[in-house]
LUMKE-244410 format. One record per residue (C-alpha): z, y, x. Coordinates in steps of 0.2 Angstrom, whole numbers, plus 5000, padded with zeros to 4 digits. Last residue first. Layout:
% residues N
ZYX ...
***
This chain:
% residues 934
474158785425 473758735445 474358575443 475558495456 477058495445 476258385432 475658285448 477358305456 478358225440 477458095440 477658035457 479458065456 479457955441 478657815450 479657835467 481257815456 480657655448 480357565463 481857475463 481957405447 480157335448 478557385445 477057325433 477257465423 477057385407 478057225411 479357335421 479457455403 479657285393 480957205404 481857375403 481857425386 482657235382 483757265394 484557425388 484457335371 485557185377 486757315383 487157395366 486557565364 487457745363 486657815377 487657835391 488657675386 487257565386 486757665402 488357645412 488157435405 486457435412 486857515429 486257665433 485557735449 484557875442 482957755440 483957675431 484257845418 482357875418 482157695416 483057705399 482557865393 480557815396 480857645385 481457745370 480357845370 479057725370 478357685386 476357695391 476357855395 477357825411 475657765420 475457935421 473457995419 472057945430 470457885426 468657985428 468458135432 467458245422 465758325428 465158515424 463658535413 464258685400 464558535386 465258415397 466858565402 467058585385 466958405380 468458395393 469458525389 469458455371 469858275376 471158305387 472158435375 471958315361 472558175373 474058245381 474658125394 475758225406 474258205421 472858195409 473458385400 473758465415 472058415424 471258475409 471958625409 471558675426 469758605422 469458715409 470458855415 469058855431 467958825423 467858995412 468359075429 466659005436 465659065419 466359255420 464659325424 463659195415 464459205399 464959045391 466158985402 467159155397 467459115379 467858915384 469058975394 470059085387 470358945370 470558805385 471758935394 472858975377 473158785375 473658765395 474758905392 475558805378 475858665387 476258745401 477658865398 478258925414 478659075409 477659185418 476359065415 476459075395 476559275398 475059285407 473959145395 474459275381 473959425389 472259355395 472059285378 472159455369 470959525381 469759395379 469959415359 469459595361 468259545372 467259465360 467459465342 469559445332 470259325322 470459195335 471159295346 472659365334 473259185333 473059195353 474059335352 475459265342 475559115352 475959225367 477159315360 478159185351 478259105368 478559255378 480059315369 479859505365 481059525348 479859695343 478159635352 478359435341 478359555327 476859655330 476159505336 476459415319 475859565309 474159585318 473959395314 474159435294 473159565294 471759465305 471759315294 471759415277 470059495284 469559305289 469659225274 468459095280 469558945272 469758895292 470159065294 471659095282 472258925289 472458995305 473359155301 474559055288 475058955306 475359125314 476659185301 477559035296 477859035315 479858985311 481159005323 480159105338 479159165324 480659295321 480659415303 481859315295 482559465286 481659445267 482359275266 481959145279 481559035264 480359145256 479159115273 479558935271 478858945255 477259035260 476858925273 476858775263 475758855249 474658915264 474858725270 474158675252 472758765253 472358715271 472158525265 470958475281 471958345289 472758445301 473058595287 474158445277 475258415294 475358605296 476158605280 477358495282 477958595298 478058735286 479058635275 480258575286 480358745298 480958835280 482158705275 483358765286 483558935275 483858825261 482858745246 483558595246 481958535243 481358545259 482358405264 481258295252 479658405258 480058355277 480358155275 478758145265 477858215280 478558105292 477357945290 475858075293 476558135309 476557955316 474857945308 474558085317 474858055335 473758175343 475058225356 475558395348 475358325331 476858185337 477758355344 477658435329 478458295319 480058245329 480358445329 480158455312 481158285309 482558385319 482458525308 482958425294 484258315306 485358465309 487058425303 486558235294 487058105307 487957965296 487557815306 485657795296 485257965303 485757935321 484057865324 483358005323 484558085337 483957945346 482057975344 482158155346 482658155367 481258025372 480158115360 480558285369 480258205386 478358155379 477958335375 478658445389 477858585383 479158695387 479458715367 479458535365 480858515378 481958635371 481758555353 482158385363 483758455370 484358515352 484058365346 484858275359 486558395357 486458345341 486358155340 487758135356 488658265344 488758105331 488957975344 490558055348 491057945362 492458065366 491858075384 489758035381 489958195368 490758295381 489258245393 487958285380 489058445376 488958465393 487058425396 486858545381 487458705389 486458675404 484758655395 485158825386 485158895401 483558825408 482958865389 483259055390 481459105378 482759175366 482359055353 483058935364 484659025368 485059085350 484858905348 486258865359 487459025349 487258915332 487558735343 489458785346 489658865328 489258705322 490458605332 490358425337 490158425354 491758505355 492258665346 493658715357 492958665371 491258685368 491758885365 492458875382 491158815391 490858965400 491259075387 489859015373 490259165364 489759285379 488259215381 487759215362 488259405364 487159445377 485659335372 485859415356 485859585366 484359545378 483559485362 483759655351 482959645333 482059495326 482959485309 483159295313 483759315331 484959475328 485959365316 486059215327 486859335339 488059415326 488459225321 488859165340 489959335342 490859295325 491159095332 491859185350 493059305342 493759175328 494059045345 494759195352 494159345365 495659415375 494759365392 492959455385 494059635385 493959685368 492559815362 491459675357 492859595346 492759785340 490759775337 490759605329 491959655316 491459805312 489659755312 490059615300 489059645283 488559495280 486759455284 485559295274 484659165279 485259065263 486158885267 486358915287 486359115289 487459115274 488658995280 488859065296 489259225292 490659185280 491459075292 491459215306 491859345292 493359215287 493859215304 493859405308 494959435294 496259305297 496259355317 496259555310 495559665321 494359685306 495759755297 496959685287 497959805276 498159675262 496759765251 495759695266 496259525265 495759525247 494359625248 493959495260 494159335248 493459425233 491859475245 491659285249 491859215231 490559345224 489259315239 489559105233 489259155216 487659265219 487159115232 487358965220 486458845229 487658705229 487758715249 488058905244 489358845232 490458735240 490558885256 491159005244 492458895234 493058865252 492959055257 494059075239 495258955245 495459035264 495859215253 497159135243 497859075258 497959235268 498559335251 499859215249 500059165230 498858995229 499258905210 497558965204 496558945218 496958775221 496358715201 494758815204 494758725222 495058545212 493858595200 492358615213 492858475225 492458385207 490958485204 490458435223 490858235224 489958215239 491358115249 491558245260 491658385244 492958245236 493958255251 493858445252 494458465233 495858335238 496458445252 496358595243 497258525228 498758455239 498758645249 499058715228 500658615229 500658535209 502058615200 501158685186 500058515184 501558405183 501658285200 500958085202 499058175197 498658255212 499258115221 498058015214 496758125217 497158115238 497157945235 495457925227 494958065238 495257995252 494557835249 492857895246 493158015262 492957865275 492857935292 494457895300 495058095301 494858095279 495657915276 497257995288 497558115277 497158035263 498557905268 499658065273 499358115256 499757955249 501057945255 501858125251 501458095234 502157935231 503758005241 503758145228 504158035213 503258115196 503057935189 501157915186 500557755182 500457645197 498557535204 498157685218 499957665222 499557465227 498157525239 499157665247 500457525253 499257445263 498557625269 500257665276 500257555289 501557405284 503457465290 504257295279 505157405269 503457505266 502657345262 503957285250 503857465240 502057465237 502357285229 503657365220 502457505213 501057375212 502157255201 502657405189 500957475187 500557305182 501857295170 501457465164 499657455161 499957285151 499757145158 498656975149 497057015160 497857005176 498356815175 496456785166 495756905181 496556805195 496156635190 494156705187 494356765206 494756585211 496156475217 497256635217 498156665231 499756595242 500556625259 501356515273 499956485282 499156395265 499256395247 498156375232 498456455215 498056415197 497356235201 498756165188 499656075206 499656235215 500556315199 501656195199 502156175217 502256355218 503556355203 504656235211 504856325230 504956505220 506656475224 506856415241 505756555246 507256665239 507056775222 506956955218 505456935211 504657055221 505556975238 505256805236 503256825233 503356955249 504356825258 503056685254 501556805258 500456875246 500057015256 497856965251 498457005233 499957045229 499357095213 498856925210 500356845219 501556935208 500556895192 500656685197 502556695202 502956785185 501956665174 502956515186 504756575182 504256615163 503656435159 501956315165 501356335145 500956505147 499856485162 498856365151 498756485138 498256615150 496756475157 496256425141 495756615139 494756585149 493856445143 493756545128 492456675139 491356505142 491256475125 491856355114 493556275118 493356075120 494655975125 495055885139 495956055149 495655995165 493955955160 493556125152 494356205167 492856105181 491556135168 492256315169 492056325190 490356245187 489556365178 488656225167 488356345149 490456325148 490556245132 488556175129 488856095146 490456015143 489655955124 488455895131 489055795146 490455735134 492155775129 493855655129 494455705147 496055585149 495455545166 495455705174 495655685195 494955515194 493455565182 492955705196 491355645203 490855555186 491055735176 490255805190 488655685188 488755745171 488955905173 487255885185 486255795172 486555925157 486056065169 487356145180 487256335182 486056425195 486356465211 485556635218 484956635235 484256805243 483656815259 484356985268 483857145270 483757195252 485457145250 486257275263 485057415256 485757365239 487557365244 487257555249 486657615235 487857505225 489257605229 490657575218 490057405209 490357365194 490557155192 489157065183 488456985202 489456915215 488856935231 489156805245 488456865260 488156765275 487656875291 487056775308 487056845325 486156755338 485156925345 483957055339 483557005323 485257075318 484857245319 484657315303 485957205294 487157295305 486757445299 487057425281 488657295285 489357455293 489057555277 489757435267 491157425278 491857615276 491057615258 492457465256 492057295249 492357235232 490557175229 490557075247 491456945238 491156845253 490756915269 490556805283 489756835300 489256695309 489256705328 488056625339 489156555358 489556675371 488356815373 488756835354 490556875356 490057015369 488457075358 489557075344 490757185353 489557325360 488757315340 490657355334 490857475345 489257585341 489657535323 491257605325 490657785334 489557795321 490457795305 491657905310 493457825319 494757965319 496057795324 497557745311 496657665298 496057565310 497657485310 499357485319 499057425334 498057245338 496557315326 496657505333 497057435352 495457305350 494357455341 494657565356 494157465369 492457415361 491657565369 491757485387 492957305384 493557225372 492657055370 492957065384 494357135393 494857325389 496357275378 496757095382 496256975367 497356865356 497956985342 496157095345 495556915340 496456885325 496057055319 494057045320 493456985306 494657035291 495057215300 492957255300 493057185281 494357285277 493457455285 494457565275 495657505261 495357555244 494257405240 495657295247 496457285232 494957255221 494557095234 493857065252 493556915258 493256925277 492556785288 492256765308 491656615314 490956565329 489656425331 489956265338 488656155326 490456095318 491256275317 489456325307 489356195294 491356225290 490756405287 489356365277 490456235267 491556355264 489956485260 489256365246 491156325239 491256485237 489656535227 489756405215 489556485200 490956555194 490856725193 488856755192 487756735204 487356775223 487256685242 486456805251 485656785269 485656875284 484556885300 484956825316 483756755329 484256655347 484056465342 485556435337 485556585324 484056525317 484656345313 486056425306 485156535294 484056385291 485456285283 486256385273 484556395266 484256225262 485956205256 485656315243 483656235238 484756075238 486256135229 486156015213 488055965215 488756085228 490656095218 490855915217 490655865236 
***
């Protein structure tokens, strides 16, 4: 009871988190405070709180060791029951399989786990344990965890309101901290308890508590508390010791003389169990000090009975983390580097995964012995496919620098620069390709360095670099006699291509290569042949020029599925040749692509391509006009963002955000806004659609001269050949600001140019937006004429949310003339049929006070009930209305079961239907949008 003297306000708040989680709600709580303070004895009585009241368990300590081991904490919680469990049982079971084989197998470290597919799993298995009995979840120390677990903690903590799963933290403060960032997201989210030192009163009742245990202790309350300042793990020294020492940090050091005084057999015990760490074993202890367990017998006792170490299930550790760093302290850099290097060696002997081992070389001087660098390759190696690219380069770096710099493998420098580029270490990645490039003599891989150089700088910004990197590398190649029937060749143009359409909008000069893979047969065409043929139709799309033959050659890289298989749902070169689809007007097509990567994605349980291949759905979905379907698809690929989703999410936000101002939903459009200009700062050719989406939220609310500003960047951003609106209508939405601001000759001009573009590429959606810009900058029948145009294109094409937009502006011309007044109604009321029955309110509301204003009467009413769900909510019954279970579409979607039910119970309650009449609702809905005459 010592160690939680004057812990009310602590105890208190233990003891709500636990309350809460017995009665259905998590949340987290953090206990933090310097070394020493108490912090430990606050969660072991937390944890011991818990076990009585029923509540599972699960703790992780992690420690400087363990910091360069992924997902540690993951591994601490839930080893001992992938050990016990059945793989594919519960708790293991649905996306949770995988982590119970990874944990009961060799490791996680040994599974191509990213970020999101282990939370997803993770969640799955919580809910299981959860639906049980409330779990606590136990992290002290949390300061020394992993980035891999810190960022699981990070979206854990999000969530844990949902269910009976409680988070204890403690955090111990004064210590550097390797991602703090993240740490302090995890923190913010929780109740915060700091305990504070002993006062005078409380050593005292501490000195009383423990006079049995240190009865020769000659020093006073005072002069305790004026020693150690009242932390109580010193007051708890100083008495041991009995005599006073000064400060706090000289109680310390009474710990190394202490240690001293135990003998030479004991100060080698207590150092080998420190670096040990959490593979202290017995046999491990033995084995470093090249004694038996019956041996170290004598000096454990001792150093167990001077409260330097503890023991327990056959291993021992350091009774505190102060104990730890006094025994650390007194080494010097070569006899620790010693004791990591054999402790490495033990846990090789012993076949431990390669990663345990990698933490101890991390800890070594350099000794130029190749089997430390081809460890902790493979250890990067793997660090890199398991999602946790700190780590990798810490032992990719560190293998770097176990070999002389003129015979360091210049594939070893690669790899680390592409560690450090992952981890966003760029002037490091930067170095370490310089450093590559330098020691590379194939002209092949000399030419593969300078495209990685390339690629680092145009995400950097440096273009003119980046262009000078990517011409050395092909004169390269091509001084080598390869031609651009060349694999090597046509890959790098492939790679150069798409980098610089992505980062600057630019062309590469690749005719050559594009035309003679064009030349080929289609069944000789490669991986190389199909990724230059999706960046020659990309190219076409953002000059503008040629859609049959973009739509030809992004046909043809797509292969019938074959591009998606070599790519998977993942691949960048995959979804490049998809968008060529979409801004080609192909969107049925384009739909069929991306229910197989959504089906590929739901196969690997690639959560990351489940994100991309639903933004890329929604963005089709918005450009049909099918407003409320394209929220349901943005909203999860959004939400992917705090899971490491990052690919596409800028143009993602813009497709999230015009469809809100679509529906009238501007202070959902408004929140976005800030989200756009920070990704517009990147200043990239995807930053245009941000920024001009940005700026079209500042003209909705009256700013118009900032949304030219707005406009006009995003125009520079597409670079002088991103000439297509079907990307970007920079063009037409400067047309409408122009006019609001009465600038109507500019207006015109700049309209005239839009259609003349939207003409040259011919994809009726530009087009038909274009002429309705153009409309209304022109007078009387010349804008009718325009309208008429654009509302026949729409149609033909089956865009009816945009038709319906152009019929209100045709409309409400024609109403106004007697001769044409019944057509004029008849768009009006068309439209606003269209827009109540798939529950567009701006479009209602102005068809209707139109069709008010020329005398004709509005129904009252009507609407889909289904307008009422949130996005979330609509893709849940649309998928049970299907026929699937909860748990098929938990898994479907990337969601936990208890969420699928929560979205359910709330659509039924909104809905006022059952399971089984869900179907006959959405068919319903879908025949009175289908039933309109738009």
């Amino acid at each position: 009871m010592g160690g939680l003297i004057e812990r009310a306000a602590e105890l208190a708040a233990v003891s709500g988190l636990l309350s809460d989680a017995l009665g259905g709600t998590g949340r987290s709580l953090t206990l933090s405070g310097p070394a020493g303070v108490g912090k430990s004895a606050l969660v072991g009585h937390a944890t011991e709180r818990a076990r009585m009241l029923g509540m599972r368990v699960l703790t992780a300590c992690p420690t400087p060791v363990t910091s360069q081991l992924s997902h540690a904490v993951v591994r601490d919680w839930l080893a001992p029951l992938a050990r016990e469990a059945s793989p594919g049982n519960k708790p293991f079971d649905g996306p949770a399989a995988a982590l119970g084989e990874a944990l009961a197998g060799p490791g996680l470290d040994h599974h191509p786990w990213t970020l999101a597919s282990l939370d997803y799993a993770l969640a799955w298995l919580l809910e299981n344990l959860a639906a049980d009995r409330p779990v606590l979840l136990v992290v002290d120390d949390v300061q020394w965890a992993d980035l891999g677990s810190l960022q699981l903690l990070d979206l854990l903590s999000a969530r844990l309101h949902l269910g009976p799963v409680a988070m204890l933290l403690g955090l111990r403060t004064g210590e550097p901290v390797g991602h703090a960032d993240v740490l302090h997201r995890v923190v913010a989210r929780s109740t915060s308890v700091s305990p504070q030192p002993l006062s005078v009163v409380g050593v005292a009742a501490l000195r009383a508590d423990l006079g049995d245990a240190y009865p020769g202790t000659l020093l006073s309350a005072q002069e305790v508390h004026d020693a150690t300042g009242g932390v109580p793990f010193l007051v708890h020294e100083l008495l041991r010791e009995g005599t006073a020492g000064g400060t706090p940090q000289t109680v310390v050091e009474s710990l190394r003389h202490r240690l001293g005084r135990l003998g030479a057999p004991a100060v080698q015990l207590a150092r080998t169990v420190a670096v040990l760490g959490d593979e202290a074993s017995f046999d491990a202890v033995a084995d470093l000090t090249a004694q038996s367990v019956a041996d170290i017998a004598d000096p454990l006792e001792v150093l167990v009975d001077a409260g330097v170490l503890t023991v327990g299930m056959w291993r021992a550790w350091p009774a505190h983390p102060l104990v730890r760093e006094a025994i650390l302290s007194a080494l010097t850099p070569s006899q620790r580097s010693d004791l990591h290097r054999k402790a490495a060696a033990h846990l090789t002997s012993l076949g431990r995964p390669r990663q345990a081992v990698a933490s101890h070389l991390l800890h070594t001087l350099p000794d130029e012995d190749p089997a430390v660098v081809e460890l902790l390759r493979a250890a990067g190696e793997e660090s890199l496919d398991s999602g946790v690219p700190d780590v990798a380069a810490a032992q990719l770096f560190r293998a770097v620098g176990e070999t002389r710099p003129e015979d360091t493998d210049p594939g070893l420098l690669a790899l680390a620069a592409s560690a450090h580029l992952s981890a966003g270490l760029r002037t490091e990645a930067f170095d370490l390709w310089r450093r590559s490039l330098e020691r590379t003599t194939g002209t092949e891989k000399r030419a593969r360095t300078l495209a990685d150089i390339g690629d680092l700088q145009m995400t950097l910004g440096e273009r003119h670099a980046a262009q000078a990197s990517y011409q050395e590398a092909i004169g390269l190649l091509t001084g080598d006699r390869h031609d651009a029937s060349s694999p090597a060749l046509r890959k790098l143009l492939a790679r150069m291509g798409m980098a610089r359409a992505l980062y600057d909008g630019s062309g590469a000069d690749l005719t050559e290569a594009v035309e003679d893979a064009v030349r080929q047969p289609q069944e000789r065409d490669t991986h190389a042949d199909r990724l230059l043929l999706s960046w020659a139709a990309s190219d076409l799309a953002v000059r503008g020029h040629d859609r049959e033959r973009a739509l030809a050659f992004a046909g043809r890289a797509l292969g019938d599925g074959a591009l998606l298989a070599e790519e998977t749902c993942d691949g960048i070169g995959f979804y490049v040749a998809s968008a060529v689809l979409s801004w080609s007007d192909a969107y049925d097509e384009n739909l069929a692509v991306l229910d197989a990567a959504l089906e590929d994605s739901r196969r690997r349980g690639s959560v990351l391509g489940f994100a991309t291949a639903s933004y890329c759905r929604g963005f089709v979905r918005y450009r049909q006009g099918r407003l409320r379907e394209a929220l349901v698809e943005f909203e999860p690929a959004l939400q992917m963002r705090a899971r490491g989703w990052s690919d596409f999410a800028e143009p993602a936000l813009a497709g999230a955000t015009l469809t809100h101002l679509a529906l009238g939903q501007h202070p959902e459009a408004l929140a976005l806004e800030p989200l756009l200009r920070q990704a517009a700062r990147r200043a990239q050719f995807l930053s245009a659609l941000p920024i001009a989406v940005a700026g079209l939220v500042r003209a909705t609310h009256g700013d118009h001269e900032q949304a030219l500003a707005d406009y006009a960047e995003a125009g520079r951003l597409m670079g002088p050949r991103g000439d297509n609106a079907s990307i970007v209508e920079w063009r037409e939405l400067t047309a409408w600001s122009l006019m609001s601001l009465g600038r109507e000759d500019e207006a015109r001009a700049t309209a005239e140019e839009a259609v003349r573009l939207a003409r040259r590429w011919g994809a009726p959606r530009g087009l038909g937006f274009a002429l309705r810009t153009l409309a209304q900058t022109t007078p009387g029948d010349e804008a009718v004429g325009h309208l008429r145009e654009s509302l026949a294109l729409l149609e033909s094409a089956d865009l009816a949310d945009y038709a319906a937009r152009t019929a209100i502006d045709l409309g409400a011309r024609l109403a106004t003339e007697e001769a044409s007044r019944d057509e004029g109604v008849s768009l009006l009321e068309g439209a606003f049929r269209y827009a109540r029955a798939t529950d567009v309110p701006p479009l209602a509301r102005r068809a209707s006070g139109l069709l008010t204003r020329h005398g004709v009467p509005v129904p009252e009413g009507g609407g889909s009930p289904l307008a009422s769900l949130t996005p979330g909510e609509r893709r849940v019954v649309e998928l049970a209305a299907a026929g699937y279970t909860n748990r098929q579409i938990a898994q479907s979607l990337f969601v936990t079961v208890k969420a699928v039910e929560w979205h359910l119970s709330n659509a039924y309650r909104k809905l006022e239907v059952t399971r089984a009449q869900l179907p006959d609702l959405l068919a319903q809905s879908r025949g009175e949008s289908s039933s309109s005459d738009m």
